[in-house]
N, C-alpha and C positions, 0 to 999 in steps of 0.2 A: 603418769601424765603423758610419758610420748606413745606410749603403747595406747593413749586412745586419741593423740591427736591423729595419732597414722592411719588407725578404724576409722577416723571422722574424715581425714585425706582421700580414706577409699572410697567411702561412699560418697562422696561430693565428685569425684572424677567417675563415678561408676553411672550415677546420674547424668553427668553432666554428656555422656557420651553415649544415653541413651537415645534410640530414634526420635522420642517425641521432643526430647531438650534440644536435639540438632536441628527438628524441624523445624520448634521455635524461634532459636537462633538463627536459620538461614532456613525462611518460606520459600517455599515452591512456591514461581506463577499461577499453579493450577489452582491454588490456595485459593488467592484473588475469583479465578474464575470462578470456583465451586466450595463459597462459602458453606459454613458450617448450617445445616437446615435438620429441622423437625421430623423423624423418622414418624412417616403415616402411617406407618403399622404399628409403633409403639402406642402403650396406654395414655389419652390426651385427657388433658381436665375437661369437665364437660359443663357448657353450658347451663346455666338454670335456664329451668323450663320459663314459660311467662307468668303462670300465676306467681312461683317464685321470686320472680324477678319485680313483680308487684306490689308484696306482699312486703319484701326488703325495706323497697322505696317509699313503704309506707301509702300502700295504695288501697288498701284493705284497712278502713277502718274500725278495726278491733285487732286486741293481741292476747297470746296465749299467756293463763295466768294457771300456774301449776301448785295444785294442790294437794295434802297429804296423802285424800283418797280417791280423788277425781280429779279433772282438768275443770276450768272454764273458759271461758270466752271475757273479757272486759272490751266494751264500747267507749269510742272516743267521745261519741254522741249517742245520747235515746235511737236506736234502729228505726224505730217510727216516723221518725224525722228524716231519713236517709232515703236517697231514689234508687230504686231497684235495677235503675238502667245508667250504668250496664252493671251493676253490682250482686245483680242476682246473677248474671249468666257468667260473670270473672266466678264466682264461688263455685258454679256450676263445673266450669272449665275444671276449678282443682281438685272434684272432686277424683283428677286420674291422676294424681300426684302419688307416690307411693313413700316419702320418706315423711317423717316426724320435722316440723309441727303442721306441715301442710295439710296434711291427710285429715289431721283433728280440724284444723281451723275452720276449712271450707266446709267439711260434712259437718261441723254442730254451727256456721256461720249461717247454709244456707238452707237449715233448718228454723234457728232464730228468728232469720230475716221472714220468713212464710209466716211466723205466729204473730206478727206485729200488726197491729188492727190498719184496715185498708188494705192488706197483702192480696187481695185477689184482683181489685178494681187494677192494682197497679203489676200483678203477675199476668194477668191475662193477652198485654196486647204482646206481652215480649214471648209468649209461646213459641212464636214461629222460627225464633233464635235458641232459644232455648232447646225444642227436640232436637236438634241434629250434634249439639253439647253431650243433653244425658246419653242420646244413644250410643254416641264415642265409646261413654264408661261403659256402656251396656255390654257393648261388643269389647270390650278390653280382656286382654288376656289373663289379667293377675286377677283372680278371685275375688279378692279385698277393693276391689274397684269396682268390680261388678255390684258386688254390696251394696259398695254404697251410693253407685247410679242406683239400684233399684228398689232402697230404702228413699233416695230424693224423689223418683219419678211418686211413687205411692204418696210421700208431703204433699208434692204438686197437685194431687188429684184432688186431696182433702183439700184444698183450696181454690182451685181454681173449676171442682165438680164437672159438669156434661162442657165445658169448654176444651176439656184438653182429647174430647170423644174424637174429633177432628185430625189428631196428631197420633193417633197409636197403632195405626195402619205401619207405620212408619216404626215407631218404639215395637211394637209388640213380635215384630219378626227376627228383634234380636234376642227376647225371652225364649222363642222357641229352640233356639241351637240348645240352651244350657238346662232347659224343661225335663230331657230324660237322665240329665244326671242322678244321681237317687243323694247327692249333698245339696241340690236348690230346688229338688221337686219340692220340699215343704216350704222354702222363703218364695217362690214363682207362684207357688198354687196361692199363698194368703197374697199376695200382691196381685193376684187377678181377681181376687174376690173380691179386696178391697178400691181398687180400678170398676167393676162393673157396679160395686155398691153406690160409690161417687159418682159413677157415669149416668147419672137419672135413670131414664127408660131403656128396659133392657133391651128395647129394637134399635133406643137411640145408640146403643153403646158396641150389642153387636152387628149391627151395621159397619163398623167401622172395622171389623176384623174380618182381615184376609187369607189368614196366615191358614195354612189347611190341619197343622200341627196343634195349633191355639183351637182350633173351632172342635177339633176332634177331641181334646181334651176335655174341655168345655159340657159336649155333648155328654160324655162320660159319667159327669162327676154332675151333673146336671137333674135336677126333678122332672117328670115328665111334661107338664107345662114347658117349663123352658127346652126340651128336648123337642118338642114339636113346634116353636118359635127356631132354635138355631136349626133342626135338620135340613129344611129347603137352602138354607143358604151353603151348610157343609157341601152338600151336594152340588150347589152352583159352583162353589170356587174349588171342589174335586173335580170338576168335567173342564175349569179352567185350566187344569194342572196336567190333562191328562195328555 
């Protein structure tokens, strides 16, 4: 018993006449000056993103219902009854979310939200908000985003057909960066096909591409009809380029 009161003595005086316990005991003025603050190089918690921060608060109404061999979606209300605005382009927005359940939510939300009858009268006028959302994901760096911008952009066309011909001037020059990959040349080539399928006439639809990369592919992979409708304009937007 005295042999560890006297260990226990030492270490209480060995503590106690450490730098930090004296500092404790008798602060520095400069203490005062130069409180204690958040090193901005160390690792910081990081904000949720917005659809996140939406999604929390119960802004999104539907939640993920997980099941043994697939996910679904549960609505608070019939989707059909729900207004598009701004609800299609929040879903839109998440689909550059990259962690779990986000990623599920928005990309089978704002798939849903398209198949409920009326989806085009009420997708159409919000286009103009809309492209500059997909193309985000389009142009995102993580793969898994690009995905699933250009699995949404393809739902959209199926619904909203030769109206979104108007907007792909815009979308379609982010498909061309990721065109020569040889992992999206086969997901980019069906979503141009399925793009110009929806796009009505095919002068309505290539009229609207400018991209020299898209037009030459095009030409390519094209029957001679359509090679003699796109060739003049390849041409025009090559001497644009040149």
């Amino acid at each position: 018993m005295k042999r560890r009161s006297t260990v226990q003595r030492s270490k209480s005086s060995s503590l106690a006449s450490s730098p930090e316990a004296a500092r404790r005991a008798h602060p520095r003025p400069s203490d005062k000056l130069n409180p204690k603050t958040i090193n901005p190089f160390g690792e910081q918690p990081r904000a949720p993103s917005a659809f996140a921060a939406i999604y929390s608060q119960g802004g999104i109404p539907c939640r993920l219902v997980h099941g043994s061999v697939k996910h679904r979606l549960q609505w608070e209300c019939p989707p059909e009854v729900l207004p598009f605005d701004p609800l299609l382009i929040t879903l839109a927005e998440g689909l550059r979310e990259t962690k779990h359940p986000y990623t599920f939510v928005s990309k089978e939300g704002f798939r849903e939200l398209l198949l409920v009858k009326g989806a085009p009268e009420k997708a159409v006028p919000l286009l103009p908000r809309l492209t500059p959302v997909l193309k985000a994901a389009l142009v995102h760096s993580d793969d898994d985003v690009f995905e699933r911008g250009l699995s949404a952009l393809v739902q959209l066309s199926v619904v909203v057909g030769p109206s979104l011909n108007g907007h792909l001037k815009l979308l379609l020059t982010s498909l061309s960066k990721r065109l020569m990959d040889k992992k999206f040349k086969e997901p980019i080539t069906s979503a141009l096909q399925k793009l110009e399928q929806h796009g009505g006439s095919s002068k309505s639809y290539h009229h609207q591409i400018q991209n020299p990369n898209i037009l030459l592919y095009l030409l390519l992979n094209k029957g001679e009809a359509a090679k003699a409708t796109l060739l003049p304009q390849v041409l025009t937007v090559a001497a644009w380029t040149l």
